[in-house]
C-alpha positions as a Markdown table, in Angstrom:
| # | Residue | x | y | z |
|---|---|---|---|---|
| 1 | Unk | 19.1 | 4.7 | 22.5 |
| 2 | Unk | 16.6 | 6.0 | 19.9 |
| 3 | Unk | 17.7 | 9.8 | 19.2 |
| 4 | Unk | 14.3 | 11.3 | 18.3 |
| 5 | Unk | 10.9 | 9.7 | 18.2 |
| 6 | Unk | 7.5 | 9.5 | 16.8 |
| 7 | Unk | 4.2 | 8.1 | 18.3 |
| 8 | Unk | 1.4 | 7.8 | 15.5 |
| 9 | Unk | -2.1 | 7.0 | 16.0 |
| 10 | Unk | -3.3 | 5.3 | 13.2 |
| 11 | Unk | -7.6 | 5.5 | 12.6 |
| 12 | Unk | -8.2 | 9.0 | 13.2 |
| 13 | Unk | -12.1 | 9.7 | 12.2 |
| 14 | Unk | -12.9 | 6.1 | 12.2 |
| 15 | Unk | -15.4 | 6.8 | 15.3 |
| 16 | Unk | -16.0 | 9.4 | 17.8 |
| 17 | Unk | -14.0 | 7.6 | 20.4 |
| 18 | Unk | -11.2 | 6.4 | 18.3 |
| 19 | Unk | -10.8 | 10.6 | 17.6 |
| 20 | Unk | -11.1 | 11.9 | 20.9 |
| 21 | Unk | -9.3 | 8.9 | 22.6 |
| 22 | Unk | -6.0 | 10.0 | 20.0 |
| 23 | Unk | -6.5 | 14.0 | 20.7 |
| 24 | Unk | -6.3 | 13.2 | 24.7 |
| 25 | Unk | -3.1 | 11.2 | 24.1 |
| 26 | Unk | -1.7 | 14.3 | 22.1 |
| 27 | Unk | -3.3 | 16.8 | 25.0 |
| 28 | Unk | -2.3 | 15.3 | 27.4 |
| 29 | Unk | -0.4 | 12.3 | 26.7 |
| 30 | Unk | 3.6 | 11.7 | 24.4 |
| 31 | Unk | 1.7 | 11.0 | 21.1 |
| 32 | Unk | 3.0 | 13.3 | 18.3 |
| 33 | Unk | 1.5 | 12.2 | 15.6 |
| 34 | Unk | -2.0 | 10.2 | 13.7 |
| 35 | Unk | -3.3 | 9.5 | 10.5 |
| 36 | Unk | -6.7 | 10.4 | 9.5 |
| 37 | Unk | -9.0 | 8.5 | 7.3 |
| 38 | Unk | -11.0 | 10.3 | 4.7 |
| 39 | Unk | -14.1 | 8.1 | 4.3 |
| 40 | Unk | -16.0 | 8.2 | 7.9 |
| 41 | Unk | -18.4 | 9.3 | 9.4 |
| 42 | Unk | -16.0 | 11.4 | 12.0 |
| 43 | Unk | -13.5 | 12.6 | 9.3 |
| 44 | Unk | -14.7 | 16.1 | 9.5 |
| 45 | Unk | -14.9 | 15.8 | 13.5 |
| 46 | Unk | -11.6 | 14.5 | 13.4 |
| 47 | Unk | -10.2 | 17.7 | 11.3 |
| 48 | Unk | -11.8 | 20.3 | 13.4 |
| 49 | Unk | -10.4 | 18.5 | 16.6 |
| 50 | Unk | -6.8 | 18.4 | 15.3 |
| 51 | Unk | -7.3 | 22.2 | 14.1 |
| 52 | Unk | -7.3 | 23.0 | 17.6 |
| 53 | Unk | -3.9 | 21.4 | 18.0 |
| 54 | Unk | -1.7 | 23.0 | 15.1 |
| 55 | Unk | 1.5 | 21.0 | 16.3 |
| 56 | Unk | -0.3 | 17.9 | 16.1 |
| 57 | Unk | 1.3 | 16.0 | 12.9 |
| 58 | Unk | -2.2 | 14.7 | 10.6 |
| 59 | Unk | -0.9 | 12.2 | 7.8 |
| 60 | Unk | -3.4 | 10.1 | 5.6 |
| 61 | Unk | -4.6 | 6.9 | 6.7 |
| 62 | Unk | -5.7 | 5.3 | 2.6 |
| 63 | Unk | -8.3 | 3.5 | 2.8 |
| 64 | Unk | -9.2 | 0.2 | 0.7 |
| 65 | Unk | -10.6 | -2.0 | 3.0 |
| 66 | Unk | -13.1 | 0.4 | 5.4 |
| 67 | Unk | -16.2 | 1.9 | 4.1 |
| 68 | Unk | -16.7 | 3.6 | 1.0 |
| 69 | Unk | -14.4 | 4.9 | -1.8 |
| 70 | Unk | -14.4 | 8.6 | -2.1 |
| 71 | Unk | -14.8 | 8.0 | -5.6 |
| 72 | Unk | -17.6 | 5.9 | -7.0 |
| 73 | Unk | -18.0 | 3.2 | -10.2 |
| 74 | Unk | -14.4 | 1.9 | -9.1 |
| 75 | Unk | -15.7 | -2.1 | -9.3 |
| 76 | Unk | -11.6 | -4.2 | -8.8 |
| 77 | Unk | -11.9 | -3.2 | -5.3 |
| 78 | Unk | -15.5 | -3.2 | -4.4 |
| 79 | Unk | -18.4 | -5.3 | -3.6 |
| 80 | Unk | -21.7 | -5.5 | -5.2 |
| 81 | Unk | -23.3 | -2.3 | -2.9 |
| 82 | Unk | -19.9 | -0.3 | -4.0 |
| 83 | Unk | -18.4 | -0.7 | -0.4 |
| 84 | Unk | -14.5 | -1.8 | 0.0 |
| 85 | Unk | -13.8 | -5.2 | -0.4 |
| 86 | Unk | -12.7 | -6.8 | 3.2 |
| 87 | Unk | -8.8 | -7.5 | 3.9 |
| 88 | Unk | -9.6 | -10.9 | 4.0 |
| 89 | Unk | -10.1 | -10.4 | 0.0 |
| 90 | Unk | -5.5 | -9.1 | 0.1 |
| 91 | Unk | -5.0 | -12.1 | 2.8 |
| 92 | Unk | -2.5 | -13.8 | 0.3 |
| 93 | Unk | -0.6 | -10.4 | -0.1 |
| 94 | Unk | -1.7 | -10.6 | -4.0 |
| 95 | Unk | -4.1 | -8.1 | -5.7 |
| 96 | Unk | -6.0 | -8.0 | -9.1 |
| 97 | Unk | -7.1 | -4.5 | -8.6 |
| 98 | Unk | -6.6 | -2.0 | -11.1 |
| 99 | Unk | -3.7 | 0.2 | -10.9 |
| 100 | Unk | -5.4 | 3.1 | -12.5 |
| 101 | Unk | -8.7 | 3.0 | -9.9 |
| 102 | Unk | -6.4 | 2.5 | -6.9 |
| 103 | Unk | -4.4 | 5.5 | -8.0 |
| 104 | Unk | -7.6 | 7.8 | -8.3 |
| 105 | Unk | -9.0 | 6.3 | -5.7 |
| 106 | Unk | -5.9 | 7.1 | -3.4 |
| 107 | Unk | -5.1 | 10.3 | -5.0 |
| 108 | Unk | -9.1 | 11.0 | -4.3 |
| 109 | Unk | -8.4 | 10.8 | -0.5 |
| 110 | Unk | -5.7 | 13.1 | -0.8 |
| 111 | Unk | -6.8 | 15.5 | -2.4 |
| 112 | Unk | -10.2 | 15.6 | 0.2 |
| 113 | Unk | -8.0 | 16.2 | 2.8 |
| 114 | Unk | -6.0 | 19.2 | 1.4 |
| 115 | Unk | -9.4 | 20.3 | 0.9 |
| 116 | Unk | -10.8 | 20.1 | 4.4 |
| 117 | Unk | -7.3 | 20.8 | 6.2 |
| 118 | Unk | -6.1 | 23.3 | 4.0 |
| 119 | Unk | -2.5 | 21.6 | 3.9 |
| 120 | Unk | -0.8 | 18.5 | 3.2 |
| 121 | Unk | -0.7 | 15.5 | 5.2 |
| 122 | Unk | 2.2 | 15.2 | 6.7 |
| 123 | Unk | 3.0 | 11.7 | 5.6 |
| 124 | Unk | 1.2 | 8.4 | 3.9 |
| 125 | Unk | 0.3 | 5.4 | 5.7 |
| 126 | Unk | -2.8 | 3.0 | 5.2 |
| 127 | Unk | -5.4 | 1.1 | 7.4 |
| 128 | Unk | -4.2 | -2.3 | 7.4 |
| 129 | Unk | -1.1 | -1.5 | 6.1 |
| 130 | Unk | -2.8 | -2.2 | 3.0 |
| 131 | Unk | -0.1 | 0.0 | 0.9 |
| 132 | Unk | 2.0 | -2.3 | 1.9 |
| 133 | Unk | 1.3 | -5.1 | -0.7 |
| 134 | Unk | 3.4 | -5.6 | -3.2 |
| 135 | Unk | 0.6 | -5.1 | -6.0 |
| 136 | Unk | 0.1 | -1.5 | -4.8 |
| 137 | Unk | 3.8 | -0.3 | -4.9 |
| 138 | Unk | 3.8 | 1.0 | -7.9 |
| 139 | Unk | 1.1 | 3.4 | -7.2 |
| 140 | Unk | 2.2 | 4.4 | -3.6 |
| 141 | Unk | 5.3 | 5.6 | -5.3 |
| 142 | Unk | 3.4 | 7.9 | -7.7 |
| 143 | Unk | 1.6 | 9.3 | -5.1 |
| 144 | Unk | 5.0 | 10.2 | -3.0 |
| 145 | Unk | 6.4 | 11.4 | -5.7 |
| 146 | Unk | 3.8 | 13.5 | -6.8 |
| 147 | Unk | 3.3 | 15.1 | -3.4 |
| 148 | Unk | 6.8 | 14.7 | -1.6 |
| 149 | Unk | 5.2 | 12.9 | 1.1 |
| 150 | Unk | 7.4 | 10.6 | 3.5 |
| 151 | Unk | 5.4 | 7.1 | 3.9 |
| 152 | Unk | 5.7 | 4.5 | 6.6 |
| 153 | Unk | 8.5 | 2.0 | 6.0 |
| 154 | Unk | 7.6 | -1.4 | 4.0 |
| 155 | Unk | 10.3 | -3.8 | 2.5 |
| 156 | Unk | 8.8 | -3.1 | -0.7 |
| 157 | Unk | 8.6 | 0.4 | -1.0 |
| 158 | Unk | 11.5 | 2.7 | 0.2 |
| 159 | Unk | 11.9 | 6.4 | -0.1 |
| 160 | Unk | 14.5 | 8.6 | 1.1 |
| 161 | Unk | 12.9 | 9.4 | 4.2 |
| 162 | Unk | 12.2 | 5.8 | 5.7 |
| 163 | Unk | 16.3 | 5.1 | 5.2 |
| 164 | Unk | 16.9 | 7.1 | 8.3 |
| 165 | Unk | 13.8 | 5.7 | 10.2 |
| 166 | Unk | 12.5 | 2.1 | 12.0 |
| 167 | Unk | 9.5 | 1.2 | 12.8 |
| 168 | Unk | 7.7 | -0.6 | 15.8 |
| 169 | Unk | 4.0 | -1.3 | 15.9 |
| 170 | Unk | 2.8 | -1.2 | 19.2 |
| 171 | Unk | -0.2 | -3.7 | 19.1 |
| 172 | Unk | -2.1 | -6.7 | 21.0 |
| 173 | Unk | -3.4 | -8.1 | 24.0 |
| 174 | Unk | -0.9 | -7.8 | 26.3 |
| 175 | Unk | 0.6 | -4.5 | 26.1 |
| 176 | Unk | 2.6 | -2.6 | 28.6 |
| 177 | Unk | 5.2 | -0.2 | 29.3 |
| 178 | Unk | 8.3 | -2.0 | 29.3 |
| 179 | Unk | 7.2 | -3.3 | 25.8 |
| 180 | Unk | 8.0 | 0.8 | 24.5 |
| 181 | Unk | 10.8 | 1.3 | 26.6 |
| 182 | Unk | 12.6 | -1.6 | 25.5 |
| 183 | Unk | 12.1 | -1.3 | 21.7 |
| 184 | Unk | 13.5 | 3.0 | 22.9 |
| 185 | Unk | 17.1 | 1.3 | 23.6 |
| 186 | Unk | 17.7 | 0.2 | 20.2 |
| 187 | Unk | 20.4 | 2.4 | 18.4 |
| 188 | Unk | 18.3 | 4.3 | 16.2 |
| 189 | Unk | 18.2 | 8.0 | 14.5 |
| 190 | Unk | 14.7 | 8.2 | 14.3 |
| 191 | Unk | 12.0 | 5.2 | 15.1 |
| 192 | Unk | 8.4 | 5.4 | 14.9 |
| 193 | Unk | 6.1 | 4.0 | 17.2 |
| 194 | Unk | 2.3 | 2.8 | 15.5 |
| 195 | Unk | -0.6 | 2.9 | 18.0 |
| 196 | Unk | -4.2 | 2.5 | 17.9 |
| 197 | Unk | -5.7 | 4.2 | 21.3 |
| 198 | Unk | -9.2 | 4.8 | 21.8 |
| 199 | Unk | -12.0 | 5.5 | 24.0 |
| 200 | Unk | -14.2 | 2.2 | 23.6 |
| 201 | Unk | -17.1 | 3.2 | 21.6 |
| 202 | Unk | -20.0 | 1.1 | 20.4 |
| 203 | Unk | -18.6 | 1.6 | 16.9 |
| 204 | Unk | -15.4 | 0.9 | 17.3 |
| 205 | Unk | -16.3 | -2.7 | 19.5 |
| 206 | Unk | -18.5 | -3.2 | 16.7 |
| 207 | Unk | -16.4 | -2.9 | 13.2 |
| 208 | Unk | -13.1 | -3.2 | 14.7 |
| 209 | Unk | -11.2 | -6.9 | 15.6 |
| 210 | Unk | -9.1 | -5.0 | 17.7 |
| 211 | Unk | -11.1 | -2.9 | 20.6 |
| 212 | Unk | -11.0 | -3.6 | 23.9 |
| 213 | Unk | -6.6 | -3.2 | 24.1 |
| 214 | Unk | -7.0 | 0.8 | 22.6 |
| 215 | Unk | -8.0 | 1.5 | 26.2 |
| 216 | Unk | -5.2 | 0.2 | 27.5 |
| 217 | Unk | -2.9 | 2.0 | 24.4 |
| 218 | Unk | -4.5 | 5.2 | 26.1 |
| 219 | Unk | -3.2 | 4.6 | 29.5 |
| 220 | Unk | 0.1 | 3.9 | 28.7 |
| 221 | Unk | 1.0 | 6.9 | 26.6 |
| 222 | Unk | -0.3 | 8.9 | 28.6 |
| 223 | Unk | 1.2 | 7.8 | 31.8 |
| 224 | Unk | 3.7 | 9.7 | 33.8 |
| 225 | Unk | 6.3 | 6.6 | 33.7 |
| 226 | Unk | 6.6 | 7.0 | 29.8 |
| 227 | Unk | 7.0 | 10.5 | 29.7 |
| 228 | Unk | 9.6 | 10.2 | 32.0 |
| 229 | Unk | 11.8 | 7.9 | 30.5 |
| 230 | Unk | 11.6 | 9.8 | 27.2 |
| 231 | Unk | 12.6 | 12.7 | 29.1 |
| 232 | Unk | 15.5 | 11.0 | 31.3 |
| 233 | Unk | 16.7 | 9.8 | 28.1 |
| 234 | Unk | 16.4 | 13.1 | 26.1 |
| 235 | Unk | 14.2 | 11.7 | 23.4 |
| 236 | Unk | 12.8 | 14.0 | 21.0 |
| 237 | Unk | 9.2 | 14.1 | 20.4 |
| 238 | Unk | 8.6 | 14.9 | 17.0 |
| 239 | Unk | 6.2 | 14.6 | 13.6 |
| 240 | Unk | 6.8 | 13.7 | 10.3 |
| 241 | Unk | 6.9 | 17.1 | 9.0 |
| 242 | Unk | 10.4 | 17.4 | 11.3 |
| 243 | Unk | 11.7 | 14.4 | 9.5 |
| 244 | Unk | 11.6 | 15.6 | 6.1 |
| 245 | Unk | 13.3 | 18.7 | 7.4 |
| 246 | Unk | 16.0 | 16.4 | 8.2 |
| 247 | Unk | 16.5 | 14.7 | 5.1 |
């Protein structure tokens, strides 16, 4: 049985409902955790909402492919009106970006949000998982280096937090409860559990693929069945900033 647990919202600021959907699961709900991304419209919504919950753990969500850089001029990730190139443009996992403007980019976004938080994220992941490519390693490590940061597990890229962790995404059209409690009986220290939940907005059914399944995210983590099996099994709830106490 998992030993301690984390349940990240991924998308924070990405729309009004996206933000308040995530601070209702964390109110109310067994979420612990969400990432924020810097470049929307409800980023600074999204930063005054989770100043009202101090124990709520706020990573960074990097963005490459969603709206605009932070920084402007980069042109190896950007279209022709300086937006982010789509994540159909990384669908073979390759990139010809430039290391150098994905690393000010990146370091851009982190930097903003030590600004408008007034602390360190508590950990690095990205929307689409886009840190994830192999192409980009090399600059996710600077960036963990240079701020200590633990960041969400990839076969390319480990640190010395992700060694003790696993990770389950928690994603698709047909979710339900047993799908958490089942991945919660594998052996493991600490396990993270990615989610997406969401009010549906017209924003959100509009820019995002995925949409109409956050509603159902919501109801599940914040149903009474779920917190009671984490509780009947004595699982802790906790953020990132506890795991890099532990290691």
């Amino acid at each position: 049985m998992v030993k301690k647990l984390i349940i990240n919202a991924d998308d924070f600021g990405m729309t009004e409902g996206v933000t308040k959907g995530i601070i209702d699961c964390y109110a109310d709900g067994v979420l612990t955790s969400t990432t924020l991304l810097m470049n929307m419209k409800y980023t600074k919504f999204a930063i005054e909402e989770a100043k009202k919950h101090p124990l709520l753990g706020v990573g960074i969500h990097l963005a490459l492919t969603i709206g605009r850089p932070i920084i402007e001029g980069a042109k190896s990730f950007t279209d022709s009106k300086g937006d982010f190139l789509p994540l159909t443009f990384y669908s073979n996992l390759e990139s010809n970006i430039d290391p150098e403007e994905l690393y000010v980019e990146w370091r851009a976004q982190i930097e903003k949000f030590i600004e408008l938080a007034g602390k360190l994220p508590t950990h690095i992941d990205s929307h689409h998982h886009i840190h994830m490519i192999p192409a980009h390693r090399d600059v996710v490590i600077r960036l963990t280096k240079e701020y200590d940061l633990p960041v969400r597990q990839s076969e390319e890229i480990l640190n010395t937090y992700e060694r003790v962790m696993s990770v389950v995404d928690f994603y698709g059209d047909d979710l339900n409860l047993n799908i958490i409690t089942d991945e919660l009986q594998a052996d493991s220290e600490i396990m993270e559990i990615v989610c997406h939940p969401a009010y549906l907005d017209q924003e959100v059914y509009n820019n995002s693929s995925y949409n109409i399944p956050r509603m159902k995210e919501m109801e599940i983590l914040r149903s009474a069945e779920l917190r009671e099996f984490i509780e009947a099994n004595k699982i802790e709830l906790i953020t990132f900033a506890d795991v890099k106490k532990l290691v």
